[in-house]
KEFI-125606 format. One line per 3 residues: number of its first residue (from 1); for each residue z, x negated, y negated of C-alpha. Coordinates in Angstrom, 2 decimals, always signed. Layout:
N
NUM) Z X Y | ... .
// end
This chain:
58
1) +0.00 +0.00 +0.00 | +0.72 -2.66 -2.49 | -2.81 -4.20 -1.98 .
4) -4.29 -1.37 -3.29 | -2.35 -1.36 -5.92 | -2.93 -4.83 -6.93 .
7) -6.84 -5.27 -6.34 | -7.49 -2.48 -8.51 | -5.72 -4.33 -11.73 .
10) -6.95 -7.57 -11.15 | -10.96 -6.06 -10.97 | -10.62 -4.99 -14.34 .
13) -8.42 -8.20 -15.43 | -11.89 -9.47 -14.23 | -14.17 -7.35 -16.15 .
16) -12.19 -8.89 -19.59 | -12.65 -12.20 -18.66 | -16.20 -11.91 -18.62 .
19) -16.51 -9.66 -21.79 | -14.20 -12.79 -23.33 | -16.50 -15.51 -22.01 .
22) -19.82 -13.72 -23.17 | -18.35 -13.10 -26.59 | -17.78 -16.72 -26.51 .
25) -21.21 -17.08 -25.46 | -22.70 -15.54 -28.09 | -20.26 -17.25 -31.18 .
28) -21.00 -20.42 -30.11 | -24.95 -19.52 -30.08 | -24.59 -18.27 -33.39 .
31) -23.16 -21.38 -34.38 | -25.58 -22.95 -32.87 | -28.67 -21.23 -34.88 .
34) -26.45 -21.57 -38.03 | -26.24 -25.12 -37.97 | -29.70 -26.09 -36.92 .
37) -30.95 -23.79 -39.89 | -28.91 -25.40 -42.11 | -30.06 -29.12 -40.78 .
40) -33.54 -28.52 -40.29 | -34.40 -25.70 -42.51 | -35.72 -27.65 -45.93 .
43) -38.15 -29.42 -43.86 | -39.18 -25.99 -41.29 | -39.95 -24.08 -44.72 .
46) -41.84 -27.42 -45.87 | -43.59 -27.84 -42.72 | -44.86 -23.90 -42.65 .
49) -45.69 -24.01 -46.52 | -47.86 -27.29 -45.81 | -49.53 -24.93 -43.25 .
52) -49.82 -21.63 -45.44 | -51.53 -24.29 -48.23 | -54.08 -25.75 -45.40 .
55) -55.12 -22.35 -44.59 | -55.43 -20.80 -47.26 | -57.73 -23.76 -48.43 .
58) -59.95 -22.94 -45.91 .
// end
């Protein structure tokens, strides 16, 4: 009896783990994106302008 008790709780102990670990996940992707835009995004909008300018001299 105290089995079923128990495996009920920790299944759903479980399920917030993993909700935890994906929102985890998904902060430290966001960081991620936030710092590579920052880093890299002068020379990105540079690099596309240079592009825009080239085909528009076309």
């Amino acid at each position: 009896m105290m089995l079923m008790l128990v495996g009920p709780a920790k299944k759903d102990d479980e399920k917030g783990a993993t909700a935890t670990e994906y929102g985890l996940l998904v902060a430290f992707i966001a960081v991620v994106i936030i710092v590579a835009v920052t880093l890299f995004g002068e020379a990105l909008n540079s690099f596309f302008q240079d592009m825009v300018t080239e085909v528009n001299s076309w």
